[in-house]
C-alpha positions in Angstrom: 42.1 -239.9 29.4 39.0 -239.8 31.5 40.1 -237.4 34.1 41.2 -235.2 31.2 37.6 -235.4 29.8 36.2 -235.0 33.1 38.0 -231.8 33.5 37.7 -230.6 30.2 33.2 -231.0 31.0 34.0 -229.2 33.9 35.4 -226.2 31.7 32.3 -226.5 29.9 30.4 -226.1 33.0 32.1 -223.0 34.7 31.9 -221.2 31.3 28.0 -221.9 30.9 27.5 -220.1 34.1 30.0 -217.4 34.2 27.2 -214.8 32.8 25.3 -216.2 35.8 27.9 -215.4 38.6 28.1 -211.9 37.0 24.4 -211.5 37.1 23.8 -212.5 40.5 25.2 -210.1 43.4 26.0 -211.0 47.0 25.0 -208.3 49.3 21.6 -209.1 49.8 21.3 -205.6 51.3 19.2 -203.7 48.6 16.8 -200.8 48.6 14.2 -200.6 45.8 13.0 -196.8 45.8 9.8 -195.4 44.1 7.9 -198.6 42.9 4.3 -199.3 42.1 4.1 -202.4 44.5 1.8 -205.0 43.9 2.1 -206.7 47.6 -0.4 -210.4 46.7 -1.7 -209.5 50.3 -2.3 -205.6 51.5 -3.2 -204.6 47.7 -1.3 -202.1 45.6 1.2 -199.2 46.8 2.4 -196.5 44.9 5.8 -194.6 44.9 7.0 -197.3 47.7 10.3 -198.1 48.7 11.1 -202.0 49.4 14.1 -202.3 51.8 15.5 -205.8 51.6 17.8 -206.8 54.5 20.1 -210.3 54.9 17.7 -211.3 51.9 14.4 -210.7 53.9 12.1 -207.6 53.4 13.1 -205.4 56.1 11.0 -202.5 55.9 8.1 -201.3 53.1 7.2 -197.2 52.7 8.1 -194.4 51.6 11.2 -191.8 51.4 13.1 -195.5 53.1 17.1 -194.3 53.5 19.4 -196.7 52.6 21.6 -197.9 55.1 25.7 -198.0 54.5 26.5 -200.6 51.9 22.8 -201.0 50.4 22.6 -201.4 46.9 20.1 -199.1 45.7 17.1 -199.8 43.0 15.0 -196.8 41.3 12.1 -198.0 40.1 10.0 -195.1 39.2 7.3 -195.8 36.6 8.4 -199.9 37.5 6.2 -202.7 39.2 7.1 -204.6 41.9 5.8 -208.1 42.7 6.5 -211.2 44.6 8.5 -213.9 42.7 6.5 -216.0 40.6 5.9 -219.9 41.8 5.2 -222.3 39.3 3.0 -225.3 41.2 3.8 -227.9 38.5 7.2 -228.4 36.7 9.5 -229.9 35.1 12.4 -228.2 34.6 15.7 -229.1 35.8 14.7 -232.6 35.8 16.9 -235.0 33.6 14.1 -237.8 34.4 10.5 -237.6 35.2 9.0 -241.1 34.4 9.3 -244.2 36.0 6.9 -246.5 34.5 7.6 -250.1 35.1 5.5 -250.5 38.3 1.9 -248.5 38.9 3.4 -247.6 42.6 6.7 -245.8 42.0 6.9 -243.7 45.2 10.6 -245.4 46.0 11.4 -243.0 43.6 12.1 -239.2 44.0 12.8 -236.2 41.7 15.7 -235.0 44.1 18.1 -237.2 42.5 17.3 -236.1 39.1 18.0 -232.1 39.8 20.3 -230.4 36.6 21.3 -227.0 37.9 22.4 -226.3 34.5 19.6 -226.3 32.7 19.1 -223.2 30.5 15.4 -223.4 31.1 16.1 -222.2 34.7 17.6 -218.9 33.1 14.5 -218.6 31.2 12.1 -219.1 33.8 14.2 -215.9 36.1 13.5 -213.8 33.0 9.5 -214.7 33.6 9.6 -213.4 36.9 9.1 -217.4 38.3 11.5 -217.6 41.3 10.5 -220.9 42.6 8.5 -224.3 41.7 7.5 -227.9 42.2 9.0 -230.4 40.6 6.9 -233.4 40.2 7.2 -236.6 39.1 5.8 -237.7 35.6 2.1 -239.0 35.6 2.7 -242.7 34.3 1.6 -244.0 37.4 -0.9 -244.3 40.0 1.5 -243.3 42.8 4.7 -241.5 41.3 7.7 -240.3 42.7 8.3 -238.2 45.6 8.8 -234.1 44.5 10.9 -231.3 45.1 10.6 -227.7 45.9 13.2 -225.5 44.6 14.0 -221.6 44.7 15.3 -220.9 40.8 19.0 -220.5 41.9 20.4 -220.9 38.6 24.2 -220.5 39.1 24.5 -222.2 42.1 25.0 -226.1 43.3 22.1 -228.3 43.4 21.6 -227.9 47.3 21.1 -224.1 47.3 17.9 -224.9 44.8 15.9 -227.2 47.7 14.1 -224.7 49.7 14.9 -225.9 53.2 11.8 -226.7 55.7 9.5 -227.6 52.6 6.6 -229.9 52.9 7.4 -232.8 51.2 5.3 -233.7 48.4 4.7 -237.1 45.9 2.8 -237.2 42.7 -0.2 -239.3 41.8 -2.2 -239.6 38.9 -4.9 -240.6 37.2 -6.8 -241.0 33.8 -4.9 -242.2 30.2 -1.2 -241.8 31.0 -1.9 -244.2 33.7 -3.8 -246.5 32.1 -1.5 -246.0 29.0 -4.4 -246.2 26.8 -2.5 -244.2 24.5 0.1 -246.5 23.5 -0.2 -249.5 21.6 -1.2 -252.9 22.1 0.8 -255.0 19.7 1.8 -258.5 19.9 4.1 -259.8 22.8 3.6 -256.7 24.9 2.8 -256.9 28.4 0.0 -254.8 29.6 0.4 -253.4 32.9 -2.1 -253.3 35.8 -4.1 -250.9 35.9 -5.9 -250.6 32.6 -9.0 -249.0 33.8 -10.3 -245.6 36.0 -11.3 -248.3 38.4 -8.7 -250.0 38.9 -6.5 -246.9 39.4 -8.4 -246.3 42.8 -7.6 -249.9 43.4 -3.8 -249.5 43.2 -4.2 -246.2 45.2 -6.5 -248.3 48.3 -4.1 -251.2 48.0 -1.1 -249.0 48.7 -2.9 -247.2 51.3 -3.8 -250.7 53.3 -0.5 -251.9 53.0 1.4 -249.1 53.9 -1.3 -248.9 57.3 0.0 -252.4 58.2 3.3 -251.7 57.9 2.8 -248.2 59.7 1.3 -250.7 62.5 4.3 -253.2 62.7 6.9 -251.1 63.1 4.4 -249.1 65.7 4.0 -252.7 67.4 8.3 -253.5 67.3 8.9 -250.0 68.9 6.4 -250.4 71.7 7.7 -254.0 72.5 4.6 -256.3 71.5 7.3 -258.1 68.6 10.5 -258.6 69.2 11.5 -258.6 65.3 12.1 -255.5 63.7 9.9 -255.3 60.1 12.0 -255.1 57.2 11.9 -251.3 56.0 10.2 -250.6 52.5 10.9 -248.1 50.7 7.8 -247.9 48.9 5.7 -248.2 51.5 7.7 -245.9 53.7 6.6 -242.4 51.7 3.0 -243.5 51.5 3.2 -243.7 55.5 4.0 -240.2 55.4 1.2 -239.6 53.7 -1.0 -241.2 56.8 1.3 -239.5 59.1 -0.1 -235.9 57.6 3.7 -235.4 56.4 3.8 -235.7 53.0 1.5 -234.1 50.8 0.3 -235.6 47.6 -0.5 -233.7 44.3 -2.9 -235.2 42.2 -2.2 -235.4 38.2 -6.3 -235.6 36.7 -8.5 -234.0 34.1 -12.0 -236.0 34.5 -13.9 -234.4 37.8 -15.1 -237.9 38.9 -11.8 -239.0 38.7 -10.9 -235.9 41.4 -13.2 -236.2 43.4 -13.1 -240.2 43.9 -9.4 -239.8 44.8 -11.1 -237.1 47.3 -13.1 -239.6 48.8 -10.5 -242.1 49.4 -9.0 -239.5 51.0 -11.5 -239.3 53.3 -11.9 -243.3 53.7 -8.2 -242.9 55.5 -8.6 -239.9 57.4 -6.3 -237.7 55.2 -6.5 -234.9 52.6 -5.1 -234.0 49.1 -3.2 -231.1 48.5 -3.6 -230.4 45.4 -5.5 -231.4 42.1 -3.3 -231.0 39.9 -4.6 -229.8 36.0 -8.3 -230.1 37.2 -9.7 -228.6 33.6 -12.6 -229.5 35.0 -12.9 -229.1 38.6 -15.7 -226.4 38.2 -18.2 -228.8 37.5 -17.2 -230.3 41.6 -15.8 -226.7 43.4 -17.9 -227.1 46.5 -16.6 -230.5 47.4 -13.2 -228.9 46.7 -13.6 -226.0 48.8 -15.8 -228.4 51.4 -12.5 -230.3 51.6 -9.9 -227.7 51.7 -7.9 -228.9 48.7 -6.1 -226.4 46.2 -6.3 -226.8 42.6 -3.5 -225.5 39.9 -4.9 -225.3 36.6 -4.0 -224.1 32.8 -6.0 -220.9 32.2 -6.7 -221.6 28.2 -4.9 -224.5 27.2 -6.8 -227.7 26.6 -7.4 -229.5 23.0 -4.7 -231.9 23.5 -6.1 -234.8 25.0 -9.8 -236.1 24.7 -9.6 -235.9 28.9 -9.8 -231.9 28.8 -12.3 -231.3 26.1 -14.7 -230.1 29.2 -12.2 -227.7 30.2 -13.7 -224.1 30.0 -11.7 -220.5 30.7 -14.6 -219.8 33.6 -13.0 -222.9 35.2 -10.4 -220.5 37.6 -13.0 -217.9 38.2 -15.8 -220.5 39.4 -13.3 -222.4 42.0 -12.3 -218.6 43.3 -16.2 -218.1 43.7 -16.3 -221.6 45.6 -13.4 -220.5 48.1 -11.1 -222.7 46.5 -7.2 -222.1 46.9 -6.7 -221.7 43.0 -2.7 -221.3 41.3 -1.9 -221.3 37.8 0.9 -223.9 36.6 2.7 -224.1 33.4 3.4 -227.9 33.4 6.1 -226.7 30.4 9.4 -224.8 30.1 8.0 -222.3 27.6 4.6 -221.6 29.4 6.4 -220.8 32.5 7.8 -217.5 31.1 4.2 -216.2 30.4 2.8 -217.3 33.8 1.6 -213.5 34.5 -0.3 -213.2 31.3 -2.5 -216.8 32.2 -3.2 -214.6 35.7 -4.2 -211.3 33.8 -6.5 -213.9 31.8 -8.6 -214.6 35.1 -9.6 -211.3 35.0 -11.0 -211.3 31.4 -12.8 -214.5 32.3 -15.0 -214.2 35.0 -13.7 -210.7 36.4 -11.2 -211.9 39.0 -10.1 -209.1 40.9 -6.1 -207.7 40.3 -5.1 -208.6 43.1 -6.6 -212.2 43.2 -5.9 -213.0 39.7 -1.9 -212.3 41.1 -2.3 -214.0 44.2 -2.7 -217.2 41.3 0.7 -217.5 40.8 2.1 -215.9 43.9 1.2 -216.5 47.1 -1.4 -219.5 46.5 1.0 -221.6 44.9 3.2 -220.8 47.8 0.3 -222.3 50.2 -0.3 -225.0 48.1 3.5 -226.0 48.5 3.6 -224.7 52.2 6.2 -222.2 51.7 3.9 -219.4 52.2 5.2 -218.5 55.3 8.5 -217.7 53.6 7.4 -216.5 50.2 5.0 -215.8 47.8 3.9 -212.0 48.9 5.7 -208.4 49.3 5.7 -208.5 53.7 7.9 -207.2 56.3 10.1 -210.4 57.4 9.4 -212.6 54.4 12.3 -213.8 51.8 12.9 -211.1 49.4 11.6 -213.1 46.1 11.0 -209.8 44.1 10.5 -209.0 40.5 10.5 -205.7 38.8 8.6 -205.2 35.6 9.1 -202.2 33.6 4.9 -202.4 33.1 2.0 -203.4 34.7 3.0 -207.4 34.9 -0.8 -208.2 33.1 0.2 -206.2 30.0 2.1 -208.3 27.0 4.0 -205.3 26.6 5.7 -205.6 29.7 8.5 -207.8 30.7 11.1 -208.4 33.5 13.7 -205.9 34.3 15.2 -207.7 37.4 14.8 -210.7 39.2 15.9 -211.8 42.9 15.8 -214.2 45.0 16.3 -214.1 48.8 17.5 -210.5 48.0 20.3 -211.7 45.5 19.8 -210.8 41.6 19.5 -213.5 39.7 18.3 -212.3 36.4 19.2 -208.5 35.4 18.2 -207.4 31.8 20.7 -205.2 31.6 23.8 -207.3 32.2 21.8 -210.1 30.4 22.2 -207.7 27.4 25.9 -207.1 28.1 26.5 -210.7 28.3 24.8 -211.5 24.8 26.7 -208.8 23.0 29.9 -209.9 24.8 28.8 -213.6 23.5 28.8 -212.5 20.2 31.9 -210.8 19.6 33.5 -214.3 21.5 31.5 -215.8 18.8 32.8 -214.3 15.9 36.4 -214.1 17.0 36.2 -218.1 17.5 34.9 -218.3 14.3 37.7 -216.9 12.8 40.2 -219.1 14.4 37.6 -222.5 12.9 39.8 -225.2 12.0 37.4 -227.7 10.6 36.9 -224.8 7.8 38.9 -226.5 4.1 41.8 -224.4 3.5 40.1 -223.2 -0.1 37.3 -221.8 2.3 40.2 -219.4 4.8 41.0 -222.3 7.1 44.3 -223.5 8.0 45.6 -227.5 7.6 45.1 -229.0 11.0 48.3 -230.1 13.2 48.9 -233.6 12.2 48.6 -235.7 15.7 51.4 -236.3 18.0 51.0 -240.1 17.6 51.5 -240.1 14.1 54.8 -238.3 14.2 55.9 -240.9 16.9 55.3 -243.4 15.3 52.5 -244.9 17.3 50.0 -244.4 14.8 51.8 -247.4 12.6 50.4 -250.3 15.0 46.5 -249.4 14.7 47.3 -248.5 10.7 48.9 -252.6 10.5 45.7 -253.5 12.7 43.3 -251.8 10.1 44.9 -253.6 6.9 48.2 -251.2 7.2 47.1 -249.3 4.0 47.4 -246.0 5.8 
């Protein structure tokens, strides 16, 4: 019975996505012809072509031929950008928080990945093409994160973008200290309860994790003949000494930023990213002094007492500053809109175009260390491209096409087929309903096999035999 169940969820499964095998194509050979193309680097070209090549951006220009067996793109009147990266997510996770311990970072969000999750889909219709998935911020030091390429469609291994930093979350302020849940009788409180003793948890897991660093440098050179016991939640925060892992920083308050800063500095290493940062204006120069990014929420505070000092200037003061600035939904719905947060830069504070894109393009991309790979329109990047039929600032606009390394993951078009075709499937199923009462045009459901042989009898005798 189980393996029939287990095949019967597989059904499921290969249904859910068919629309997503049709949308997505193969070639990865594709020539976009006569775009307005918004590069996130070398400004703003008109009437281009984009030839994309084994998934990377062969050649950009005009009157571009297309080689035998390209698929061909005209996108006159159309906008081009680079695929949108969202620096803080959630989506595809199944879990986020671990919240027993303050020091979680055992724990990582790769073993949490759902490929299925229709919020993927969603995102590709945004324009976002890839993200980092972060651990929830219940703790000091979280869980280890991922970063994915919005394959949706595909197994959970095409998602990990391969030679990605890798990254673990931290946090600080109430979620933390979980001063938002209740104290009632017989609960245990868990350490730490305070802003200060947050940093302590943070220093103590640094100290420790430099000791064991030290042992296991001390076993491999010979000086002990024992081999340390291997921790594995020491062994990511070593990484973090090592310069190999990077750590993104959940935090509203700026004194709580910029005292994680300065324990960065007490060990010799640097934070990637702050993480929310409402209120990293009021600190920008020792951000920028530094070298740490910050991903932020353009307009969206009110919800917590922690961001009441957030202001709409805040993106456009860190910019000022020199401060590596991305815009981050931290939601599944606020993803979609991701563009219109960057058009609001440019209403508050006068952000230029092109840097107000470069906000969710290619400076999430260096925030995550992918921008090598991604995050701008250039010759020999990954073709993470998204065509708009309107200027990508305008809420009039949306997504005509999505790809990713050259392969179309989201195609309004199809996606427009598909619902129609999901309709009619729809309605003819609903004609066929047999949990509809006959009075109401349904039919008398079969009566089980085990009744007419008879094995029904023993459970009826085991019940009171009334049936």
């Amino acid at each position: 019975m189980k393996r029939i169940f287990g095949y019967f969820m597989l059904f499921l499964l290969v249904i859910g996505n068919a629309h997503v095998v049709a949308l997505s194509q193969t070639a990865n050979n594709v020539l976009i012809k006569n775009a307005t193309v918004m590069t996130a680097a070398k400004g703003t070209l008109e009437n281009t072509d984009i030839l994309v090549t084994n998934g990377k951006i062969a050649r950009i220009g005009k009157g571009i031929q297309a080689p035998a067996g390209t698929s061909v793109i005209d996108a006159a009147g159309k906008f081009v950008t680079p695929g949108i990266i969202d620096a803080h997510s959630h989506t595809m996770l199944d879990s986020i928080n671990e919240g027993a311990f303050s020091v979680t970072s055992m724990t990582g969000t790769d073993d949490m990945l759902n490929p299925t999750d229709i919020a993927i889909y969603r995102a590709l219709a945004g324009g976002v093409t890839a993200a980092l998935l972060l651990h929830g911020s219940a703790n000091s030091i979280g869980g280890k994160s991922s970063t994915v390429k919005f394959k949706y469609g595909r197994g959970v291994d095409d998602f990990k973008v391969a030679g990605a930093p890798t990254g673990i979350k931290f946090a600080m302020g109430e979620n933390v200290r979980q001063t938002t849940q209740g104290n009632f009788p017989g609960r245990v409180l868990r350490y730490p309860r305070t802003r200060q003793g947050t940093i302590e948890t943070m220093r103590d897991a640094f100290l420790r994790a430099r000791d064991y660093k030290k042992s296991w440098e001390e076993f491999r050179a010979g000086k002990t003949k024992v081999s340390p016991r291997k921790d594995l939640e020491l062994e990511p925060i070593v990484e973090i000494l090592e310069g190999k892992r990077l750590i993104h920083a959940h935090g509203y308050r700026s004194d709580e930023h910029l005292n994680l800063m300065i324990l960065a500095d007490e060990f010799g290493i640097k934070v990637a990213t702050l993480q929310h940062g409402l209120e990293a204006y009021k600190i920008a120069p020792e951000i920028a002094k530094r070298g740490t990014g910050v991903s932020i929420f353009v307009d969206s505070w009110g919800y917590k007492l922690e961001a009441y000092d957030s202001i709409p200037y805040n993106a456009y003061i860190l910019w000022k500053n020199g401060v590596n600035v991305s815009i981050n939904s931290d939601s599944d719905e606020r993803m979609r809109r991701l563009n219109l947060d960057a058009a609001k830069v440019m209403k508050y504070g006068g952000v230029p175009e092109q840097d107000a894109l470069q906000m969710i393009t290619i400076n999430p991309a260096k925030q995550l260390g992918i921008d090598k790979r991604t995050g701008s329109i250039e010759v020999g990047k990954d073709a993470d491209l998204v065509i708009w039929n309107g200027h990508p600032f305008s809420v009039y606009s949306r997504v005509d096409t999505t790809m990713i390394d050259g392969e179309i993951f989201f195609d309004r078009v199809k996606d427009a087929e598909m619902r129609r075709n999901n309709a009619s499937e729809r309605e003819r199923l609903e004609k066929l309903d047999m949990n509809k009462a006959p009075g109401s045009g349904g039919t008398q459901p079969a009566i089980p096999r085990e009744r007419r042989s008879g094995e029904r009898n023993h459970v009826d005798e085991i019940d009171g035999g009334t049936k």
